[in-house]
PyMOL Python script that loads the backbone (N, CA, C, O; Angstrom):
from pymol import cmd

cmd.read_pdbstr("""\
ATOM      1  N   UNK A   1      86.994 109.185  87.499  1.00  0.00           N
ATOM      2  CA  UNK A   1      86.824 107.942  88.234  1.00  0.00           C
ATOM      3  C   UNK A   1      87.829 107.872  89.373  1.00  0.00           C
ATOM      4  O   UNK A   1      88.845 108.557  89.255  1.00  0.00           O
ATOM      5  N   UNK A   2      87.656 107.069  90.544  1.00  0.00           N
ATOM      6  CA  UNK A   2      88.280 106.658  91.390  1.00  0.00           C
ATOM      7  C   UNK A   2      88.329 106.121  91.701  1.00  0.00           C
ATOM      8  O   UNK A   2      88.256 106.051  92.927  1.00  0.00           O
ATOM      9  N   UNK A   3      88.562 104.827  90.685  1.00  0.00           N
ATOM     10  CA  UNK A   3      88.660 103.294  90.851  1.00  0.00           C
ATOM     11  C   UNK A   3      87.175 102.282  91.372  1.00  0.00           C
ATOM     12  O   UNK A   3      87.118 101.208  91.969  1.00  0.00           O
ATOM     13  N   UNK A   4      85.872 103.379  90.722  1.00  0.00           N
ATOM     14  CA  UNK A   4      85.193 102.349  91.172  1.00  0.00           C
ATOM     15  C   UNK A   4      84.112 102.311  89.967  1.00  0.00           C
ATOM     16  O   UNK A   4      83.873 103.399  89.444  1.00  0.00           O
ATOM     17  N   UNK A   5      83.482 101.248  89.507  1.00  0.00           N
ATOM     18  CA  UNK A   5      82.680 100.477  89.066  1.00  0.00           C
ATOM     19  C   UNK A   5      81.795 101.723  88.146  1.00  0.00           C
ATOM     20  O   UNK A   5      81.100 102.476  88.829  1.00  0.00           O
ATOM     21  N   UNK A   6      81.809 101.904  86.899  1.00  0.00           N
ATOM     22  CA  UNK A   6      80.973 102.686  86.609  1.00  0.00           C
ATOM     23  C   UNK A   6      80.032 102.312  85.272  1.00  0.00           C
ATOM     24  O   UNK A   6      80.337 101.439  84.460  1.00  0.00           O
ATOM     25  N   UNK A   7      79.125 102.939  85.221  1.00  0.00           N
ATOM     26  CA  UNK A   7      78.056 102.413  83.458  1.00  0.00           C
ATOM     27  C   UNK A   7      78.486 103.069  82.235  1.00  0.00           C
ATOM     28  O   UNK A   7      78.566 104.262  81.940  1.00  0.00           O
ATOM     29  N   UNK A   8      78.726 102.074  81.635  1.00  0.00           N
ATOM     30  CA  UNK A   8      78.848 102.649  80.621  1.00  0.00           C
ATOM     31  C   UNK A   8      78.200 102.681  79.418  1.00  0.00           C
ATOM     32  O   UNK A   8      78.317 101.581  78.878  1.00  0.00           O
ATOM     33  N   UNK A   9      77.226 103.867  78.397  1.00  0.00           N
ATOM     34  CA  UNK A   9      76.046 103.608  77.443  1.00  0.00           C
ATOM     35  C   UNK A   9      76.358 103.426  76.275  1.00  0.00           C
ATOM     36  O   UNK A   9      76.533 104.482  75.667  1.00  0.00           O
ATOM     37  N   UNK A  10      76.524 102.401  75.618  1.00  0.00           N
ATOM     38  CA  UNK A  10      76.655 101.708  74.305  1.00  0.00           C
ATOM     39  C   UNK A  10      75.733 101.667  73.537  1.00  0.00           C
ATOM     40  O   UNK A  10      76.125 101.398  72.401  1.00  0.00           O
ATOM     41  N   UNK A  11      74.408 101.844  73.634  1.00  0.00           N
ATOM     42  CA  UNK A  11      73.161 101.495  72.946  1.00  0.00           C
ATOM     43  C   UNK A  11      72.849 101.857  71.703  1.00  0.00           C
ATOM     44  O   UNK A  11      72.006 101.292  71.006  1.00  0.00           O
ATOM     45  N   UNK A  12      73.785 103.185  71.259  1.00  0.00           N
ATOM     46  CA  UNK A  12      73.450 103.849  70.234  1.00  0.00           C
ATOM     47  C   UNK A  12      75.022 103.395  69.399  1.00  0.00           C
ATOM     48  O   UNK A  12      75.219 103.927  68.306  1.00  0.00           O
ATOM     49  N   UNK A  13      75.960 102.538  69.883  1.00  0.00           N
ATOM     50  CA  UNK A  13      76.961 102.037  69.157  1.00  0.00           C
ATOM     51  C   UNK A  13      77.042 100.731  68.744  1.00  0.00           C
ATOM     52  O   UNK A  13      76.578  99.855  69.474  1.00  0.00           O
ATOM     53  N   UNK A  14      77.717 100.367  67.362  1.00  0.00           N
ATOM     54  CA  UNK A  14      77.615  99.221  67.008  1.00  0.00           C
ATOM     55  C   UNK A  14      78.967  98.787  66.895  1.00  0.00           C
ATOM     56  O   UNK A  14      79.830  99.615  66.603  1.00  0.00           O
ATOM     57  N   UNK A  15      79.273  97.538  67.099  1.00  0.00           N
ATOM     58  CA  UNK A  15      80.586  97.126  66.910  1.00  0.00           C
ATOM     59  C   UNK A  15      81.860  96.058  67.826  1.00  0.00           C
ATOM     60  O   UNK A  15      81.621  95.225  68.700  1.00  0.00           O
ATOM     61  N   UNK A  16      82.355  96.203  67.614  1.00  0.00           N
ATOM     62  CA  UNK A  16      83.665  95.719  69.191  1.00  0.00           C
ATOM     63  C   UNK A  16      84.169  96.650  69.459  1.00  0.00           C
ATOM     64  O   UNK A  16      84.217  97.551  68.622  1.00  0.00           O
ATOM     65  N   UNK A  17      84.795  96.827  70.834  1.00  0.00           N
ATOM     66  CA  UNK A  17      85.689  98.052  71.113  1.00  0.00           C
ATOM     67  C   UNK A  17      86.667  97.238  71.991  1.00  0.00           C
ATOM     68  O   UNK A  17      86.407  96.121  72.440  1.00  0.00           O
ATOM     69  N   UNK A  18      87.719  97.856  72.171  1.00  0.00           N
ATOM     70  CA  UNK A  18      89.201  97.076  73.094  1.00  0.00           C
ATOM     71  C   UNK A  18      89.210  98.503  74.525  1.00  0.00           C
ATOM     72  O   UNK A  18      89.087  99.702  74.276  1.00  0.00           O
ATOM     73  N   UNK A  19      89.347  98.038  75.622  1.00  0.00           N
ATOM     74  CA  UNK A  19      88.997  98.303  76.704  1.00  0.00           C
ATOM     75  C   UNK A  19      90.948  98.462  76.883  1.00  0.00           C
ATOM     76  O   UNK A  19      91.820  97.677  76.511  1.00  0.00           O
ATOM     77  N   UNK A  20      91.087 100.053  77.728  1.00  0.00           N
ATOM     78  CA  UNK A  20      92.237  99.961  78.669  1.00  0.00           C
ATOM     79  C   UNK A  20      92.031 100.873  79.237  1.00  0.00           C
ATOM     80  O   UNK A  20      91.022 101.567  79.114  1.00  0.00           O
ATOM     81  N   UNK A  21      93.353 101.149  80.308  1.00  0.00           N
ATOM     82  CA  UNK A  21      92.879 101.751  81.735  1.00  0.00           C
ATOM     83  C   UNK A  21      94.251 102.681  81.718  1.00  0.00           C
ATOM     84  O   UNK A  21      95.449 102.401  81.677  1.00  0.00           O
ATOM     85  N   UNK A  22      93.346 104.183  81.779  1.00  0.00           N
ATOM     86  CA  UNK A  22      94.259 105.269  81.953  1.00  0.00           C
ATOM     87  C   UNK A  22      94.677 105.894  83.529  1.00  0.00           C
ATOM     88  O   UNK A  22      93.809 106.553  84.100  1.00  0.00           O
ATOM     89  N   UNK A  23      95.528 105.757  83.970  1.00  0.00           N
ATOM     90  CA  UNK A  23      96.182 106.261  85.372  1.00  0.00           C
ATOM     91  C   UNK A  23      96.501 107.498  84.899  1.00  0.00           C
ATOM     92  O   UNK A  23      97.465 107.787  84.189  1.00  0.00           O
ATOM     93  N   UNK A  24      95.184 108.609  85.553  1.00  0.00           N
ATOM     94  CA  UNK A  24      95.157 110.474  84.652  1.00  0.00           C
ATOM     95  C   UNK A  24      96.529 110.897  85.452  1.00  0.00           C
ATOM     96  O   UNK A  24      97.331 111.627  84.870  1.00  0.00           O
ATOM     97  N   UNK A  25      96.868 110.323  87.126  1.00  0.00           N
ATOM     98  CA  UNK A  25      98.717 110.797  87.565  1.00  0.00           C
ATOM     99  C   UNK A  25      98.791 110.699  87.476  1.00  0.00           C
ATOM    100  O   UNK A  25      97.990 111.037  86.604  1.00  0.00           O
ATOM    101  N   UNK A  26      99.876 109.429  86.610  1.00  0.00           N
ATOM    102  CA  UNK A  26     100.871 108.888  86.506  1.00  0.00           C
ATOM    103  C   UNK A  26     101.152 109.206  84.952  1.00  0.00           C
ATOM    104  O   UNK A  26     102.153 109.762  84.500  1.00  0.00           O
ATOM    105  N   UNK A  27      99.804 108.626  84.091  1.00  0.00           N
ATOM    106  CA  UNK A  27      99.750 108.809  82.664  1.00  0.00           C
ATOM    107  C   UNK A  27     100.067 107.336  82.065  1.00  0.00           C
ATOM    108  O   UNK A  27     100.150 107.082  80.863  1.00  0.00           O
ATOM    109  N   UNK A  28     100.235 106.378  83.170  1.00  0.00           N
ATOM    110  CA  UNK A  28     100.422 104.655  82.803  1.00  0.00           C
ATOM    111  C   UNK A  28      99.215 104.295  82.080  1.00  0.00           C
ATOM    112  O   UNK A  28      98.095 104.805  82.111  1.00  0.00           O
ATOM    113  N   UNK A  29      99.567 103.535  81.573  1.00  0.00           N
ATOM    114  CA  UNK A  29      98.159 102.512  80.703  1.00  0.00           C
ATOM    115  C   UNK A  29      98.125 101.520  80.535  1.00  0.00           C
ATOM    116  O   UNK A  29      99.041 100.901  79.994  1.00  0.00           O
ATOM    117  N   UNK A  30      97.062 101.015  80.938  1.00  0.00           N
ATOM    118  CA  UNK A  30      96.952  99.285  81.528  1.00  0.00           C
ATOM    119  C   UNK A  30      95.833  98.920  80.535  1.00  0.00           C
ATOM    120  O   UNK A  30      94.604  98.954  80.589  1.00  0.00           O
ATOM    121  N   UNK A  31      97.096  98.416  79.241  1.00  0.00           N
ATOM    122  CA  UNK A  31      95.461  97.258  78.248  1.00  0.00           C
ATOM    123  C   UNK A  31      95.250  96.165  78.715  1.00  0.00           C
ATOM    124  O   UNK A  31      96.083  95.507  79.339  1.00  0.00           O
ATOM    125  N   UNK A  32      94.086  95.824  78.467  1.00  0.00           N
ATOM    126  CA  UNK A  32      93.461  94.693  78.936  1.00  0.00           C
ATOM    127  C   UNK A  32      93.116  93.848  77.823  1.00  0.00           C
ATOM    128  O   UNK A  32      93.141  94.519  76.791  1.00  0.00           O
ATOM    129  N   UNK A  33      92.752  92.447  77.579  1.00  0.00           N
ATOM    130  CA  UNK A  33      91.935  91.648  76.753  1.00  0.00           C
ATOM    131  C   UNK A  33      90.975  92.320  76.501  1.00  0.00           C
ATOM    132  O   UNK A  33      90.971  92.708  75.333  1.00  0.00           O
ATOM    133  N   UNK A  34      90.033  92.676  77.172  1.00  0.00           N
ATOM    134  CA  UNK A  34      88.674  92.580  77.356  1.00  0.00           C
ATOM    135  C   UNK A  34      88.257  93.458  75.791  1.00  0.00           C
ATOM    136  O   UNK A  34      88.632  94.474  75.206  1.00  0.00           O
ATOM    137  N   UNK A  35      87.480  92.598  75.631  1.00  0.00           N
ATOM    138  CA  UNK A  35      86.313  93.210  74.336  1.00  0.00           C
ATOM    139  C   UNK A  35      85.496  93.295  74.804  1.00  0.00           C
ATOM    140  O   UNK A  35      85.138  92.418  75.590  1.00  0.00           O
ATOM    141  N   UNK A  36      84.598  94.653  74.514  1.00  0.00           N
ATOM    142  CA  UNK A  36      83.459  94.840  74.490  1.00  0.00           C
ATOM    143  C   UNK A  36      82.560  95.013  73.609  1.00  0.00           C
ATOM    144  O   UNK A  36      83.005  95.411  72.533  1.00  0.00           O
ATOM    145  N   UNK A  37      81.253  94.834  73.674  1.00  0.00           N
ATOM    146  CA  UNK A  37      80.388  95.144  72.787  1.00  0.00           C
ATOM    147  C   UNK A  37      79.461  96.230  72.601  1.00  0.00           C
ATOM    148  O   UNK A  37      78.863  96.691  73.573  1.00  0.00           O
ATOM    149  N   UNK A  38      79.263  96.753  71.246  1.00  0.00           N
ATOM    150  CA  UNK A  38      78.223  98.160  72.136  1.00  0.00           C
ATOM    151  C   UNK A  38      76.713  97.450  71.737  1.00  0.00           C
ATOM    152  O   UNK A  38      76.560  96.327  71.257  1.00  0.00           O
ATOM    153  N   UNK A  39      75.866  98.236  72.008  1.00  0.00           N
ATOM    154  CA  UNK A  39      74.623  97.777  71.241  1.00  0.00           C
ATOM    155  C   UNK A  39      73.475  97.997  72.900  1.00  0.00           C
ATOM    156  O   UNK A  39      72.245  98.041  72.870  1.00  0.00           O
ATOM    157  N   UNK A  40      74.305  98.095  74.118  1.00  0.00           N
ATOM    158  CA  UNK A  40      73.604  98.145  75.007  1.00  0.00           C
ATOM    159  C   UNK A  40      74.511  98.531  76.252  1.00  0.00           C
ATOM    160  O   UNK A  40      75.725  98.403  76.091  1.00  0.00           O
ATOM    161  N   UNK A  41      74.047  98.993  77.478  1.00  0.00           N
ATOM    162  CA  UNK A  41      74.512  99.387  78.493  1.00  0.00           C
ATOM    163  C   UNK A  41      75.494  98.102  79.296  1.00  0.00           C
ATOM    164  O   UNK A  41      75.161  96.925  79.439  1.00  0.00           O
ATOM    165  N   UNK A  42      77.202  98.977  79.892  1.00  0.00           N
ATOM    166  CA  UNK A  42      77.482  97.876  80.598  1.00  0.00           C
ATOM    167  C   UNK A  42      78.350  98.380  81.646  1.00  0.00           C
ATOM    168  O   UNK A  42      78.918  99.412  81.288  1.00  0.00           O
ATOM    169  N   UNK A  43      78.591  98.069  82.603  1.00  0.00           N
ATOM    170  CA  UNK A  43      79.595  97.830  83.522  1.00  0.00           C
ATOM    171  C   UNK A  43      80.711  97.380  83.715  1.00  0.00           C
ATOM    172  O   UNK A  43      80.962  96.210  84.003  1.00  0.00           O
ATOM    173  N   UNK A  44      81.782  98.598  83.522  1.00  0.00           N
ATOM    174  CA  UNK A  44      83.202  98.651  83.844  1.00  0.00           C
ATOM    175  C   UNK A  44      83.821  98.958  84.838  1.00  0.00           C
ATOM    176  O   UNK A  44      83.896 100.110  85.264  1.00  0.00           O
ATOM    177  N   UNK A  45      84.432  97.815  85.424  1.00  0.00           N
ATOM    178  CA  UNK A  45      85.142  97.664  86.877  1.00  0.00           C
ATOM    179  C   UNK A  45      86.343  97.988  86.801  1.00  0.00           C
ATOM    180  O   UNK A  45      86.669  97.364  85.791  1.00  0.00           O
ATOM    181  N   UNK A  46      87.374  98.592  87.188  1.00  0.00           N
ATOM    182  CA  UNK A  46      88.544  98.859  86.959  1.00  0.00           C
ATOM    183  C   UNK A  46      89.742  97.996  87.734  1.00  0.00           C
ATOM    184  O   UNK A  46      89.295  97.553  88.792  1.00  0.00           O
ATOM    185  N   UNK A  47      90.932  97.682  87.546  1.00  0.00           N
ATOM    186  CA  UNK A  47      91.690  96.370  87.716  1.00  0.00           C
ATOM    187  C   UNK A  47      91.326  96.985  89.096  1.00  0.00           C
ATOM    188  O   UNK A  47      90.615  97.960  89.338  1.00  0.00           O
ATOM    189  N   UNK A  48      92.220  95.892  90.208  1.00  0.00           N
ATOM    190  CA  UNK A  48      92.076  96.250  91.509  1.00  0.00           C
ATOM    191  C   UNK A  48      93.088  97.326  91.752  1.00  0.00           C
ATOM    192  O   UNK A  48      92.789  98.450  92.154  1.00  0.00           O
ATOM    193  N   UNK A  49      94.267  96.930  91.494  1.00  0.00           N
ATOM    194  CA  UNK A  49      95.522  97.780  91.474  1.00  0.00           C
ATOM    195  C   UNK A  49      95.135  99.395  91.397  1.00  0.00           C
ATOM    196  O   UNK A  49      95.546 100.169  92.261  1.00  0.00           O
ATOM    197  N   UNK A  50      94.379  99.798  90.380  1.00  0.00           N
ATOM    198  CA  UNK A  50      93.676 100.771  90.691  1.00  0.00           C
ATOM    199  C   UNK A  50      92.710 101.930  91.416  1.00  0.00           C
ATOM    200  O   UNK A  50      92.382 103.090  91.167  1.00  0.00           O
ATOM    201  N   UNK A  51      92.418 100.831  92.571  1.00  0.00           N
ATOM    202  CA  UNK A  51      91.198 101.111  93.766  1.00  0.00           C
ATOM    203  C   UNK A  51      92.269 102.553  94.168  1.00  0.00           C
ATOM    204  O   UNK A  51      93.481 102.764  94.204  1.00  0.00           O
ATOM    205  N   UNK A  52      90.834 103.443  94.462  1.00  0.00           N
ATOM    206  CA  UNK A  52      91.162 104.645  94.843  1.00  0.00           C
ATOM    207  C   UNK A  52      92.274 105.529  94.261  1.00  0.00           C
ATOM    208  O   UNK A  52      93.026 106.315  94.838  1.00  0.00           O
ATOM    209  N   UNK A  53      92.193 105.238  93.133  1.00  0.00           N
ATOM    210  CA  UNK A  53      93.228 105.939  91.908  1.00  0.00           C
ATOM    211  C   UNK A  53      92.381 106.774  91.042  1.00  0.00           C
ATOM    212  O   UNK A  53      91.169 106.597  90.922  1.00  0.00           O
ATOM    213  N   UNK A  54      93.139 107.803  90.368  1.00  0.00           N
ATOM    214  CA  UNK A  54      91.815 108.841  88.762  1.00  0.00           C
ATOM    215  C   UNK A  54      92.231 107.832  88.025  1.00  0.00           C
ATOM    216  O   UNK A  54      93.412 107.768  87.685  1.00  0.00           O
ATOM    217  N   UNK A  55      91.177 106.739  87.610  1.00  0.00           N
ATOM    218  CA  UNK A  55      91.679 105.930  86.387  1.00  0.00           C
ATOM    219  C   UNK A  55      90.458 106.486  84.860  1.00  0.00           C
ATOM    220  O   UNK A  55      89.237 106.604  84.959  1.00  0.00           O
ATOM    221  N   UNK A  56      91.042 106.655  83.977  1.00  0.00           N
ATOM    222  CA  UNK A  56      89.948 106.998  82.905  1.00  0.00           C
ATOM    223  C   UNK A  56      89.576 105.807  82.063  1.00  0.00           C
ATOM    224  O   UNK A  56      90.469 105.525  81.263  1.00  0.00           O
ATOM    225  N   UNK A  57      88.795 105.229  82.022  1.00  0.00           N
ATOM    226  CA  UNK A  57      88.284 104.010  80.591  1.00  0.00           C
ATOM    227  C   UNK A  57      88.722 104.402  79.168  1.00  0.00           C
ATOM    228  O   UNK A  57      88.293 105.366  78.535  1.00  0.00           O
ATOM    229  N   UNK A  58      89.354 103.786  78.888  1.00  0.00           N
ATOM    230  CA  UNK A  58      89.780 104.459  77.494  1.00  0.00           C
ATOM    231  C   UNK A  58      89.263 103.264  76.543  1.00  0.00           C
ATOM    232  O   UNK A  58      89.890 102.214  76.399  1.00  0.00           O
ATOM    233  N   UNK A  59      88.144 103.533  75.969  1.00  0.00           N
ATOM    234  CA  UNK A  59      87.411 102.708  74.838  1.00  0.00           C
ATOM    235  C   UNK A  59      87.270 103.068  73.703  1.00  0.00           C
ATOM    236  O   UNK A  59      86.562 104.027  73.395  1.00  0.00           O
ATOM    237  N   UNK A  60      88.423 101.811  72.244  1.00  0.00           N
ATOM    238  CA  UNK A  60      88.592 102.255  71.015  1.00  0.00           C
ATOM    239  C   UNK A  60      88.023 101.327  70.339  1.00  0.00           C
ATOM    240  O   UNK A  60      87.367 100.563  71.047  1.00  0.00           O
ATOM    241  N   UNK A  61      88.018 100.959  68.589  1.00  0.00           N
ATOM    242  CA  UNK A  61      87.452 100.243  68.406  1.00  0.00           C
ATOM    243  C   UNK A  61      88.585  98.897  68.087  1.00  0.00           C
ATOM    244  O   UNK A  61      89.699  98.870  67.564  1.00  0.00           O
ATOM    245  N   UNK A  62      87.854  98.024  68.573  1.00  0.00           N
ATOM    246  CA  UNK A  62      88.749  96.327  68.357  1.00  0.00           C
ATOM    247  C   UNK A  62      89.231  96.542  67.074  1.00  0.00           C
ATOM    248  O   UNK A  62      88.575  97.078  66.181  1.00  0.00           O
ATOM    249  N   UNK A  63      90.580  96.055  66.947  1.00  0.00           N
ATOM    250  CA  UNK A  63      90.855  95.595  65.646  1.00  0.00           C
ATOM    251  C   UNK A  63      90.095  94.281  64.725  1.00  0.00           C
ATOM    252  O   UNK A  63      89.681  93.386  65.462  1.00  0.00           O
ATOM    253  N   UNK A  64      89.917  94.107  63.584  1.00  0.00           N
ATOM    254  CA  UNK A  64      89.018  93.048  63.130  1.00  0.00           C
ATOM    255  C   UNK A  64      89.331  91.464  63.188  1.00  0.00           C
ATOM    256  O   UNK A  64      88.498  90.655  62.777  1.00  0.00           O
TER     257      UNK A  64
END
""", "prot")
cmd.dss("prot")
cmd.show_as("cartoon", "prot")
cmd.util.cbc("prot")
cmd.orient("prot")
């Protein structure tokens, strides 16, 4: 990625997952609130701070 807007396919996952943001130079990691859900396709925007950066989505599962 390079800081821009990408899909992401959930459809075949069930559950919550906790959303953060890997900087692949630096190796920083930016968690976020954000929960997601799987069960269907979605769109992950990456912070702004990030624009034109290798940021990787790093999606685990929510704690309960």
């Amino acid at each position: 990625m390079a800081g821009e807007p990408i899909q992401l396919e959930l459809s075949g996952e069930i559950g919550r997952f906790a959303l953060a943001w890997l900087d692949s130079a630096s190796g920083g990691l930016q968690r976020t609130d954000q929960v997601i859900a799987g069960g269907g396709p979605l769109v992950l925007t990456p912070p702004a701070a990030g624009r034109g950066r290798p940021l990787v989505a790093w999606v685990t599962a929510a704690p309960p």
